[in-house]
C-alpha positions in Angstrom: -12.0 16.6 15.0 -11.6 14.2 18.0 -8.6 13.1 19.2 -7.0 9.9 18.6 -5.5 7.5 20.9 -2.0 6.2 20.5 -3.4 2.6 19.8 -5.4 4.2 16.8 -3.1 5.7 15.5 -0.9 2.8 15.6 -3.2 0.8 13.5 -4.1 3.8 11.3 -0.2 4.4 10.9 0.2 0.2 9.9 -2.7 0.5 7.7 -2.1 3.9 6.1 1.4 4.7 5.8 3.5 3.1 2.8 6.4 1.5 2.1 8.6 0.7 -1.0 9.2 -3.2 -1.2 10.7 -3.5 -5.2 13.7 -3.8 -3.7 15.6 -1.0 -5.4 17.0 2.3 -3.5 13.4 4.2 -2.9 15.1 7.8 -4.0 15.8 6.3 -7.1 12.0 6.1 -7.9 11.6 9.7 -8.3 14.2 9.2 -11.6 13.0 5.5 -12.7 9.5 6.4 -12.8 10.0 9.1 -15.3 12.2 7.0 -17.3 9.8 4.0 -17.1 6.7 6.1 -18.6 8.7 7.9 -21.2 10.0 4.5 -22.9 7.0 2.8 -23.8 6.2 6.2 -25.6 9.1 6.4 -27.2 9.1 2.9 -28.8 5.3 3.5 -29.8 6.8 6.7 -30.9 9.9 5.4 -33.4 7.7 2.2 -34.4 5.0 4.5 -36.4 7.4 6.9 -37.7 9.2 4.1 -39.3 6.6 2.7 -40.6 5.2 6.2 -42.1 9.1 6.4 -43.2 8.2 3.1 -45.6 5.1 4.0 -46.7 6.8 8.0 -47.7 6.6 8.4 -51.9 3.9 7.9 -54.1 0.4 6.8 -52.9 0.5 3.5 -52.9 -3.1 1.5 -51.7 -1.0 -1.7 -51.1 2.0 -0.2 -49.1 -0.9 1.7 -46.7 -2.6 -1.7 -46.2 0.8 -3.4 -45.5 1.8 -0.1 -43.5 -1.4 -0.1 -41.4 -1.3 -3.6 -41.0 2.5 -3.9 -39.7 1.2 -0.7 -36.9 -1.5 -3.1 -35.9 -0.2 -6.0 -35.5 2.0 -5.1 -33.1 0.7 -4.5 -29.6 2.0 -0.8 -28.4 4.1 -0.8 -25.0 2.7 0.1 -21.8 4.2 0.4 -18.2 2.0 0.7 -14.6 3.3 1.9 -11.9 2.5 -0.8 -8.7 1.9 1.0 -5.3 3.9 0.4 -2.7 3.0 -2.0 0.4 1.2 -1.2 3.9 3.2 -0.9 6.5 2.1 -3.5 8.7 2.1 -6.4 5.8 6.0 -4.6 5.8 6.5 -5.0 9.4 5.1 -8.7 9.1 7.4 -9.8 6.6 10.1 -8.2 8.0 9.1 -10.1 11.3 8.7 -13.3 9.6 12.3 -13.0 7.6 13.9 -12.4 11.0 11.9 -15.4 12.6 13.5 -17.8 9.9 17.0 -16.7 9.9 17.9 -16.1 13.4 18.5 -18.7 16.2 16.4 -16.7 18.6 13.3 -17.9 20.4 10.6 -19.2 18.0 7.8 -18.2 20.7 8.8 -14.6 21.2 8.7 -13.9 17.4 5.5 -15.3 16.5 4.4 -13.2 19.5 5.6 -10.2 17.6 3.9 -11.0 14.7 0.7 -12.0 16.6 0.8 -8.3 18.5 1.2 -6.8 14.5 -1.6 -9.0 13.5 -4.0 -7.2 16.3 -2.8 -4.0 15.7 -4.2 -4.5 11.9 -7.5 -6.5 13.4 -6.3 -9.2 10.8 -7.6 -12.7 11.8 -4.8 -14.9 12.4 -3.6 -17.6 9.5 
């Protein structure tokens, strides 16, 4: 394996690496993501056995039907789990924010963001 220059592994870094922009505490995702899979599946879950619940007794063509019916017509719940963002779309923003909100030279910033912006070999806006 050859080695790498700094400069590569700048861009490689600003390509590669992640980071969490949902705007929740990142730590927390270890706990939320859990949570958010488990529920869907536990809606889908109490949605059909309350619907078998109504149809319990007697065999009943018409209940199944209606039974069946309710269970379909009802789309089941899903969640998907977003990756996080690049690093150097991060930095970017992060660049851009500080741009807008401070009173600090207008030139020097978009500088910043123009040396990001060749790190990434992005073309410019």
């Amino acid at each position: 394996m050859r080695r790498r220059s700094p400069q590569e592994k700048k861009r490689l870094s600003y390509a590669k690496d992640r980071r969490n922009d949902y705007g929740e505490n990142d730590k927390s995702s270890r706990k939320n993501i859990r949570l958010s899979k488990k529920r869907p599946h536990r809606a889908n879950r109490r949605l059909t056995s309350q619907v078998l619940k109504a149809a319990e007794g007697v065999v009943d063509v018409g209940i199944a039907a209606v039974g069946e019916e309710r269970l379909l017509r009802k789309r089941p719940k899903s969640w998907k789990k977003f990756p996080d963002a690049p690093l150097g779309k991060v930095v970017q923003l992060t660049l851009r924010r500080r741009m807008n909100l401070s009173g600090g030279s207008r030139k020097r910033d978009a500088a910043r963001i123009e040396r990001v912006r060749r790190r990434l070999r992005q073309p410019a806006d």
